[in-house]
N, C-alpha and C positions, 0 to 999 in steps of 0.2 A: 297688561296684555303682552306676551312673548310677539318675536318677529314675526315666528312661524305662524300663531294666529291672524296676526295682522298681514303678512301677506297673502293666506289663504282668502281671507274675505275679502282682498282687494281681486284677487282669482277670480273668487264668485262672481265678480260686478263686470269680467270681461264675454264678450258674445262666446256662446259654446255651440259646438257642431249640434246638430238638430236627428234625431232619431228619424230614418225614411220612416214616412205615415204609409200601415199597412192598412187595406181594408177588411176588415171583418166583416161576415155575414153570416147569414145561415145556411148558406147556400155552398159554403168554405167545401173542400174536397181535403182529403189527407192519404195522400200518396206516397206510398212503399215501393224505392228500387233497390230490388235484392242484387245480391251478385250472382251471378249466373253459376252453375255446378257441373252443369249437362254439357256434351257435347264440346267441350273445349269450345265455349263460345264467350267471344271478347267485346261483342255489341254493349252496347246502355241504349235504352229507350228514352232519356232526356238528356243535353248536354247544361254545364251551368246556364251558360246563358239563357236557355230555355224556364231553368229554373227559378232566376231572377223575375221572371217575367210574370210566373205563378207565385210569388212569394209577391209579389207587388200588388198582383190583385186579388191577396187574402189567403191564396190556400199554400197550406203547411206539406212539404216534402221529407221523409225521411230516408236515410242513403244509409244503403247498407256499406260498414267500412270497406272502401277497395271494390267497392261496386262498377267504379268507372275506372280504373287501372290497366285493364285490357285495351280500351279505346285512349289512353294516355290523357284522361281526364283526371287528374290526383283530388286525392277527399280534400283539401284545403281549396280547391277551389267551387265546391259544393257548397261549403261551409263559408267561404266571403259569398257566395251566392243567397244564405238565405237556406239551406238545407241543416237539417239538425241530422247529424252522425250519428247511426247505430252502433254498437260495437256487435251486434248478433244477429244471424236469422230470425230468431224466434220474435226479436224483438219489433222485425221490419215489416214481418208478416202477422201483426198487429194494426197492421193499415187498413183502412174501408176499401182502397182503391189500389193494386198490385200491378204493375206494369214493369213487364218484364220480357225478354226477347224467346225464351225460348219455353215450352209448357210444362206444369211442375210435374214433378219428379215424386217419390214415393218419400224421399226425407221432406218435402217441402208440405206435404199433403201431411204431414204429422204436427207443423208449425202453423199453419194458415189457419185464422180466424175463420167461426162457422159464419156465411151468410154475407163474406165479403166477393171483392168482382173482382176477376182477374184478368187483364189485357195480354194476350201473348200471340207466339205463333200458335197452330194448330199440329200442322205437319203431321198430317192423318195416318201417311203409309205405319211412321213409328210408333203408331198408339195400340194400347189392346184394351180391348172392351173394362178391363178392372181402371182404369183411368177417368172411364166416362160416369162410371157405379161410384167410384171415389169421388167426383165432386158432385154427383146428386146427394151422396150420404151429407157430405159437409152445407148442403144447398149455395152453391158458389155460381155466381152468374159469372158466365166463361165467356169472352168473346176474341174469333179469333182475326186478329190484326189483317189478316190478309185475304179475308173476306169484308172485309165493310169497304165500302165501295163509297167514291164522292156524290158531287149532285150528279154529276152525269153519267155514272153508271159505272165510269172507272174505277181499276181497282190502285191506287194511288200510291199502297208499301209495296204492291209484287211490282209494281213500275219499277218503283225507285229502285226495289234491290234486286231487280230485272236489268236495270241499266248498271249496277254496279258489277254484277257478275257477267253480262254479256262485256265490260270492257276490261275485268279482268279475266278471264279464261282466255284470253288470247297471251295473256302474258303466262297462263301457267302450261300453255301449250309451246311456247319457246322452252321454258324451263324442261321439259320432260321430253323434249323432243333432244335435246343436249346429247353428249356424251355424258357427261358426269352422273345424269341422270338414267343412264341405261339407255336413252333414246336412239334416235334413227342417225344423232349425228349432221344434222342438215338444220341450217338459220329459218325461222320463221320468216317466209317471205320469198323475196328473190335477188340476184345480183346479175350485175350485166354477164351473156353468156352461161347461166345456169336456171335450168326449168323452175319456174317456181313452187312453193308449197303448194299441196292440194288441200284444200281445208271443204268440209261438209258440213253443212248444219242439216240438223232435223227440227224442222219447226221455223215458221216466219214472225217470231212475235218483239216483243222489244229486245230480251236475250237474244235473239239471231240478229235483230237491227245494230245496233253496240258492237254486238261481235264482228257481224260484215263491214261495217265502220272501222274498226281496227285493223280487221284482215288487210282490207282493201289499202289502207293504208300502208299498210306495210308490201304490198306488191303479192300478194297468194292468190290463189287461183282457185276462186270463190264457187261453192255450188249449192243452192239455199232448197230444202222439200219441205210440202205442205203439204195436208190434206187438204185445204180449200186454195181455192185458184182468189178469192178476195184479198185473203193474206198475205198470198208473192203480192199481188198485186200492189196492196198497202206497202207492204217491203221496199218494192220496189221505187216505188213514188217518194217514200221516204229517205231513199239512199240518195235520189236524183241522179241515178247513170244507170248504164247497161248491166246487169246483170242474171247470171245462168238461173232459172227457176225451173221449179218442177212438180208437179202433183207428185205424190209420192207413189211410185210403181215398183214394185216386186223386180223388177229384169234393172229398168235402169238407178232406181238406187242401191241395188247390188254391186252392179259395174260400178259405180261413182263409190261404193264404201271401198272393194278390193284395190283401186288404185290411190286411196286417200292418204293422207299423211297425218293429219287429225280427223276427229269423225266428234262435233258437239251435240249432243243430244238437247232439245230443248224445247221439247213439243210439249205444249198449253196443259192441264191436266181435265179431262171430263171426269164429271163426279165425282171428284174431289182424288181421281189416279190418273195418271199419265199414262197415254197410250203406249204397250209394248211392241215398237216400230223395228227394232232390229234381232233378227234372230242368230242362234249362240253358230246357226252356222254359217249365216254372212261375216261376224265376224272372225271366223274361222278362215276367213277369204283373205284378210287384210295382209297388209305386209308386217313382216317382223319388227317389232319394237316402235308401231306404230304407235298412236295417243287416242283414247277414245276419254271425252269430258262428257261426265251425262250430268248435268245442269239437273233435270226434272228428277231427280235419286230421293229426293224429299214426298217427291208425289208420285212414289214410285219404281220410277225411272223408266227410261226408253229405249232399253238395250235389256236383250234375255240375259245379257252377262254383268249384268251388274249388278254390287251389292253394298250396301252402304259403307264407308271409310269416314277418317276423322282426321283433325288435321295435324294431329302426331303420328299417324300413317295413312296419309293420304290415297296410296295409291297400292296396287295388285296387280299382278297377270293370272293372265285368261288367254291362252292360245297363242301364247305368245306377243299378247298386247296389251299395250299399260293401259288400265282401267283408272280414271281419279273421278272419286263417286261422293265428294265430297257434299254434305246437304247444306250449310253453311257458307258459301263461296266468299261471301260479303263480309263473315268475321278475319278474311284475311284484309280487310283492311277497313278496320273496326271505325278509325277516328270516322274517316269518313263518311261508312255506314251510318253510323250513331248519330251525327249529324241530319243526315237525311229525316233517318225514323222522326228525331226530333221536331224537324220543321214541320211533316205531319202531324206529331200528336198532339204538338201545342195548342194548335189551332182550336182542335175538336175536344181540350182539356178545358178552353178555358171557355167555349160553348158551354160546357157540361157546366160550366159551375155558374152560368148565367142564366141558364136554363133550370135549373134546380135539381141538380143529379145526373147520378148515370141512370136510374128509371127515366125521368122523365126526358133524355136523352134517345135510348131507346123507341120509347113510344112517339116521339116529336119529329125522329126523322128515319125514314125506311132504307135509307141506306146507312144510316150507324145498326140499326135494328137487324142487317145483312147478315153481320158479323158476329152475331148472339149464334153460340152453339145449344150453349145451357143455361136455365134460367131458375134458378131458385129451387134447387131438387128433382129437376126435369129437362131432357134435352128438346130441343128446338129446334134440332137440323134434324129434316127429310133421311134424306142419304146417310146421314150417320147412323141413324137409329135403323133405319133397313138393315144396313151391313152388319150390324151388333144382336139384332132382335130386339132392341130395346123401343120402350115405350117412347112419345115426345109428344109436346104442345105445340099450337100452331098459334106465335105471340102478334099476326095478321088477328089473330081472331080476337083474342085479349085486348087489343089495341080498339075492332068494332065495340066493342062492349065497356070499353071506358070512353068511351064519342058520345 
């Protein structure tokens, strides 16, 4: 016997690190995070950590390479997570399960397995009816993230990325309010002996709370409109101090836009479009090289004058006023974003796989069920299918009928 033999088998005889026990089931999920293509969006819908957690109890992730690199997540630490590396689309969207931040695209609709589920945003204003006939053909059960609602009726990702973009819009309202940025030349805020910023919001919802939060903080001179008087109210109680509110009226938020210094759009959307609150000739009224942020640009938007931007050109004029009509706010600060999403989807990922699926998901609890637009070669939202003429199922009723 050489050394080498005889020290190897002395090798053998010492304790060796132990393989983490994973659980297997039947119940396993096998999840596909693509990289995003659309929109110059930097989101990920899980971060490692998250990933470890489903890799631990059974179910298989795969990562499209460079998936997480816009959120400063690198593929080697997917991969000490527990995630097995793609090197293609084609290949990721071979998953039962697609979770993804923004909704597929006409290349991805070429690669997507028939008959799998895809989690994403919906972001209705950008869709045209060939989108919604494209996952009926493929029968893909679509649901979109920021419809499904918790136990309590909240909607838990337009929160989360409700409070991400009410607190950064205040920073991108400095930035364009600059000189360098063409702006008005005047600091967000105030300093002793100079009137302070006027800032506007339209809408009292978490984006106006976050945002009033930072206004306020910074010393501006806050003016928040609603349609319902509940809202300030909630607003208000939430702020915990005085401030200016207002039912939304024709005369006085005319006056309060023309002397504004930023103007954020941020009103709730009904029926899935955000109400058109400012017309092309209030803002016609404002001051020159003023900032108007419309936050709702995704569901529409809440200004006659705005049109969707991206965030390699952000921003336009319109009568002399910087438009940033950005629908994404939250990809400008992706790690964090990503984070969020995460903490949300875990939760309800790893329900799904103790539950036995995303079917029995669906049927087991009526608010994941919210979130279903389309279901197996059929849509399932109301409102969508009116706006389109298209057919849809009502999955209340599917759900009686398997009771």
């Amino acid at each position: 016997m050489t050394g080498f033999e005889n020290l190897a088998r002395q090798t053998a005889l010492y304790p060796q690190e132990s393989v983490v026990a994973v659980k297997k089931n039947m119940n396993s999920l096998l999840i596909g995070l693509p990289r995003e293509i659309s929109l110059q969006e930097n989101r990920i819908a899980l971060t490692p950590e998250a990933v470890t957690i489903l890799v631990r109890n059974g179910h298989e992730v795969w990562l499209e390479k460079g998936a997480g690199e816009g959120a400063n997540y690198p593929d080697h630490e997917y991969s000490e997570a527990g995630a097995r590396i793609v090197y293609s689309a084609k290949e990721v969207y071979q998953a039962d399960l697609i979770l993804k931040i923004e909704p597929l695209v006409n290349e991805e609709f070429e690669l997507i397995k028939t008959g799998s589920t895809v989690i994403s945003a919906l972001n209705l204003p950008s869709l045209e009816k060939h989108y919604f006939e494209q996952l009926n053909q493929r029968k893909i059960t679509s649901i979109g993230y920021e419809l499904i609602e918790d136990q309590v009726g909240g909607l838990p990702i337009v929160r989360a990325m409700s409070e991400i973009a009410g607190s950064t819009v205040l920073l991108v309202a400095a930035e364009y309010l600059s000189n360098s940025n063409g702006g008005r030349g005047i600091i967000l805020g105030g300093i002793t002996g100079v009137p302070p910023t006027k800032v506007v919001i339209i809408g009292a919802g978490t984006v106006a709370e976050y945002a009033t939060r930072a206004a306020l903080g910074v010393g501006a001179d806050i003016k928040v409109f609603d349609k319902h008087i509940y809202r300030l109210q909630r607003l208000k109680y939430a702020i915990g101090q005085n401030l200016y509110t207002s039912i939304i009226d024709s005369d006085t938020l005319s006056e309060a836009i023309a002397r504004a210094d930023v103007v954020i759009g941020a009103m709730r959307a009904e029926d899935g479009l955000s109400p058109c609150i400012v017309t092309e000739e209030m803002v016609g009224q404002m001051k020159q090289n003023s900032v108007i942020i419309d936050v709702s640009i995704d569901q529409g938007g809440c200004f006659e004058t705005s049109r969707m931007t991206t965030h390699k050109e952000p921003t336009y004029r319109h009568n002399d006023v910087i438009h940033y009509c950005v629908p994404n706010i939250a990809s400008r600060v992706a790690n964090t974003a990503s984070a969020a999403l995460s903490n949300i989807f875990l939760p309800f990922l790893l329900q799904t796989g103790t539950i036995g699926g995303i079917e029995e998901m669906i049927y087991a609890n009526r608010w994941f069920m919210k979130g279903v637009y389309s279901h197996k070669g059929t849509l399932t939202n109301p409102n969508i299918a009116r706006k389109y003429g298209m057919r849809y199922k009502d999955l209340t009723l599917l759900l009686a009928a398997r009771m």
